[in-house]
N, C-alpha and C positions, 0 to 999 in steps of 0.2 A: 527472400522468403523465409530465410532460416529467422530471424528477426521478429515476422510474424507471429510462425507455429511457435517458438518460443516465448512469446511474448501471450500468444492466445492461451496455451497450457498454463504458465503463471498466472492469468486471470483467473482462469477455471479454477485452478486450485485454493487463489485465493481469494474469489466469490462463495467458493463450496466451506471453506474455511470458515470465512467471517459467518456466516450464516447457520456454520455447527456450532461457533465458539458464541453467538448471538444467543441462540436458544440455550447453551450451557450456563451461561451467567444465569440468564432468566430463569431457568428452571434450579438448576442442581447447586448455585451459589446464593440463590434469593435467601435463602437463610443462615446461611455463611458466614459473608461479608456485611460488614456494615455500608452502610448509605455510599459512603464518600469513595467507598473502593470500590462500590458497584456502577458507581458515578463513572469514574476509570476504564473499568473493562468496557463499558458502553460506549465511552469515548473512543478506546481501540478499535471496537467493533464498527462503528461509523466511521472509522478514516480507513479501514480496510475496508469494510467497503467499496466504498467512495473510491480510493485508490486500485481496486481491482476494475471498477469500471472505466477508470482511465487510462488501463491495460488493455482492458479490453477495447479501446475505443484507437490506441494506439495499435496494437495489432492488426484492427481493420486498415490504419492508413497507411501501416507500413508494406499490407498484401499489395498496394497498389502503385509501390516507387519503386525505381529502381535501384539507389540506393540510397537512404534515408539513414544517417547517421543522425543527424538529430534525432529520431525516430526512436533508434537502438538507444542513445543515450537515455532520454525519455523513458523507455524502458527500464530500461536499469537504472534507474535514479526512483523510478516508484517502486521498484521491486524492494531496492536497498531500504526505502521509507519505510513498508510495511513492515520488514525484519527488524527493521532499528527502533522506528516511534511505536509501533503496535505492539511486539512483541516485550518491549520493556515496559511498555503500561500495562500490558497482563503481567508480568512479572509482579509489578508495582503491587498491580491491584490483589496479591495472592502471598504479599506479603516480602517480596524481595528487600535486600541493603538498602534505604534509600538514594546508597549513590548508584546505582542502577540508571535511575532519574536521570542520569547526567550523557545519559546516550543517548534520549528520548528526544533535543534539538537536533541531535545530528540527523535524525530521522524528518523530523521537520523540514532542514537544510535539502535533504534528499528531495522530498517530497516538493519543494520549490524548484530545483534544480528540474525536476521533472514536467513541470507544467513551463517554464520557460523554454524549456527544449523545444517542447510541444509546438508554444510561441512559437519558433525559432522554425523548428518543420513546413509549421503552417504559411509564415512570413516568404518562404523561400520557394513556399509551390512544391516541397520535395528535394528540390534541387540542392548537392552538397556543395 
């Protein structure tokens, strides 16, 4: 259960997130940035998204196992995704070193790591 609730608060935070930092690009950096780095934050904002809701979705299946290490892993491999690949493409896109860029696979990495877990939950029925 611990699994879940942390897993569901991570969603929330980072559904409520994407959705502030959504409307921030759109609004208060529309004249800002040029094309290409707004291009960027948007991209951010669509994989957190996307990524919040696959928290959220693993939340829901881990309220109902008993113990779901795949699950947790899953978790934390999108949680790690949103930190690494999102949070370095707003860097990116707001004008960071471009070696910053160089942390944005690993985020990727994560965010795969995370959907084969998922896989891996699903394949198993729950079962570790």
């Amino acid at each position: 259960m611990r699994t879940a609730r942390a897993a569901l608060v991570a969603a929330a935070f980072a559904g409520a997130s994407a959705v502030a930092l959504g409307a921030f690009g759109a609004h208060a950096l529309r004249n800002v940035l040029d094309e290409r780095a707004l291009a960027t934050w948007r991209v951010a904002v669509d994989y957190q998204f996307w990524h919040a809701l696959a928290l959220f979705g693993t939340a829901l299946l881990a309220r109902g196992m008993q113990s779901p290490r795949a699950l947790r892993v899953a978790a934390c491999a999108f949680g790690i995704g949103i930190v690494l690949f999102c949070a370095s493409l707003y860097a990116l896109a707001l004008g960071a070193p471009h070696w910053i860029g160089a942390i944005t696979p690993l985020g990727g990495v994560s965010f795969i790591v995370g959907w084969v877990a998922l896989g891996v939950a699903a394949w198993r029925g729950g079962a570790d």
